[in-house]
LUMSE-938380 format. One record per residue (C-alpha): residue number from 1; residue in three letters; x, z, y. Coordinates in steps of 0.1 Angstrom, whole numbers, plus 5000, padded with zeros to 4 digits. Each point is the difference from the previous one (the first is absolute). Last residue first. Example, Ala and Ser with C-alpha at 12.3 -4.5 7.8 and 13.67 -1.06 7.14 Angstrom:
<nodes>
dose/drentor/px/pz/py
2/ser/5137/5071/4989
1/ala/4986/5007/4966
</nodes>
This chain:
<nodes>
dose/drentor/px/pz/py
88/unk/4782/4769/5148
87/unk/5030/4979/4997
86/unk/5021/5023/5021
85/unk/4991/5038/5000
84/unk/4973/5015/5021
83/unk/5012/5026/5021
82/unk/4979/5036/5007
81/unk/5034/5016/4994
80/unk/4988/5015/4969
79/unk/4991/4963/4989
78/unk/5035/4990/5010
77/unk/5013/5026/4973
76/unk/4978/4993/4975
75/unk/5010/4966/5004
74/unk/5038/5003/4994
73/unk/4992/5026/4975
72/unk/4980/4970/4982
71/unk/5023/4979/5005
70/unk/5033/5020/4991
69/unk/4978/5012/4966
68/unk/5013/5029/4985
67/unk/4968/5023/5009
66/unk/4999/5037/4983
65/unk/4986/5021/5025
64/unk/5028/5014/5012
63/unk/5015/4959/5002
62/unk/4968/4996/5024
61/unk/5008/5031/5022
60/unk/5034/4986/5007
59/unk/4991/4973/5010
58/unk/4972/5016/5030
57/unk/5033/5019/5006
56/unk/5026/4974/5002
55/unk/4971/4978/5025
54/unk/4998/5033/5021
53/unk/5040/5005/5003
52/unk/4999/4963/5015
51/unk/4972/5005/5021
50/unk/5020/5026/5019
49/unk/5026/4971/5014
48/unk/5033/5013/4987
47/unk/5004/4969/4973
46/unk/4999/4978/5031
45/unk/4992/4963/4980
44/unk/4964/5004/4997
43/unk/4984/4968/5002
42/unk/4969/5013/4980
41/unk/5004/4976/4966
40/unk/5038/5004/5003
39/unk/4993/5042/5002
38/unk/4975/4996/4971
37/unk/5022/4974/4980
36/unk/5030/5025/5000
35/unk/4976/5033/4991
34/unk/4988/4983/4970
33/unk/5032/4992/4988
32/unk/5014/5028/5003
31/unk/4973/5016/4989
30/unk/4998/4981/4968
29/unk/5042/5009/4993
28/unk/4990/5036/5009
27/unk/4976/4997/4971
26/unk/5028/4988/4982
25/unk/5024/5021/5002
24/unk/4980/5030/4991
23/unk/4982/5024/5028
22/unk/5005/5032/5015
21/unk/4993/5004/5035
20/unk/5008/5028/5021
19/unk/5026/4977/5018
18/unk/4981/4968/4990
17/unk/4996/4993/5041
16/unk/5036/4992/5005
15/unk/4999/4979/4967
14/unk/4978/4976/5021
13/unk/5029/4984/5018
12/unk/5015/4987/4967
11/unk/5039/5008/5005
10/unk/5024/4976/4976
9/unk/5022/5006/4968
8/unk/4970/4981/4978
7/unk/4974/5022/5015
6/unk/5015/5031/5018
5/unk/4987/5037/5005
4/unk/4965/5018/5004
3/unk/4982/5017/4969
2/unk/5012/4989/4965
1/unk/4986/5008/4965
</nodes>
């Protein structure tokens, strides 16, 4: 089980927010993931901006709850945000 650290020797920006987290490598692999394609989807590039820590979160939640899906993470996140994902 991991919580925070490196993917493939490199930082993922949402492991700052899995600090109390405990999840296995591929759920944070999902997140990852999931939490890439919401920021791209939103135009967030500034990974301070407080939406940023929100979208983690609303992720987060999702793999608690047992999701692996990137997409549907992805979209469970934008629907949280009041967003409707691409395509839809």
């Amino acid at each position: 089980m991991i919580g925070g650290g490196t993917t493939c020797g490199r930082d993922v920006p949402i492991h700052r927010f899995l600090k109390q987290a405990v999840f296995d490598q591929d759920a944070i692999d999902a997140m990852t993931i999931a939490f890439e394609d919401t920021l791209r989807e939103l135009g967030l590039t500034d990974r301070d901006d407080p939406i940023v820590e929100i979208v983690a979160r609303v992720i987060i939640e999702c793999a608690r709850q047992g999701d692996r899906d990137p997409v549907q993470m992805r979209d469970c996140a934008l629907k949280a945000l009041k967003i409707p994902p691409a395509g839809h």
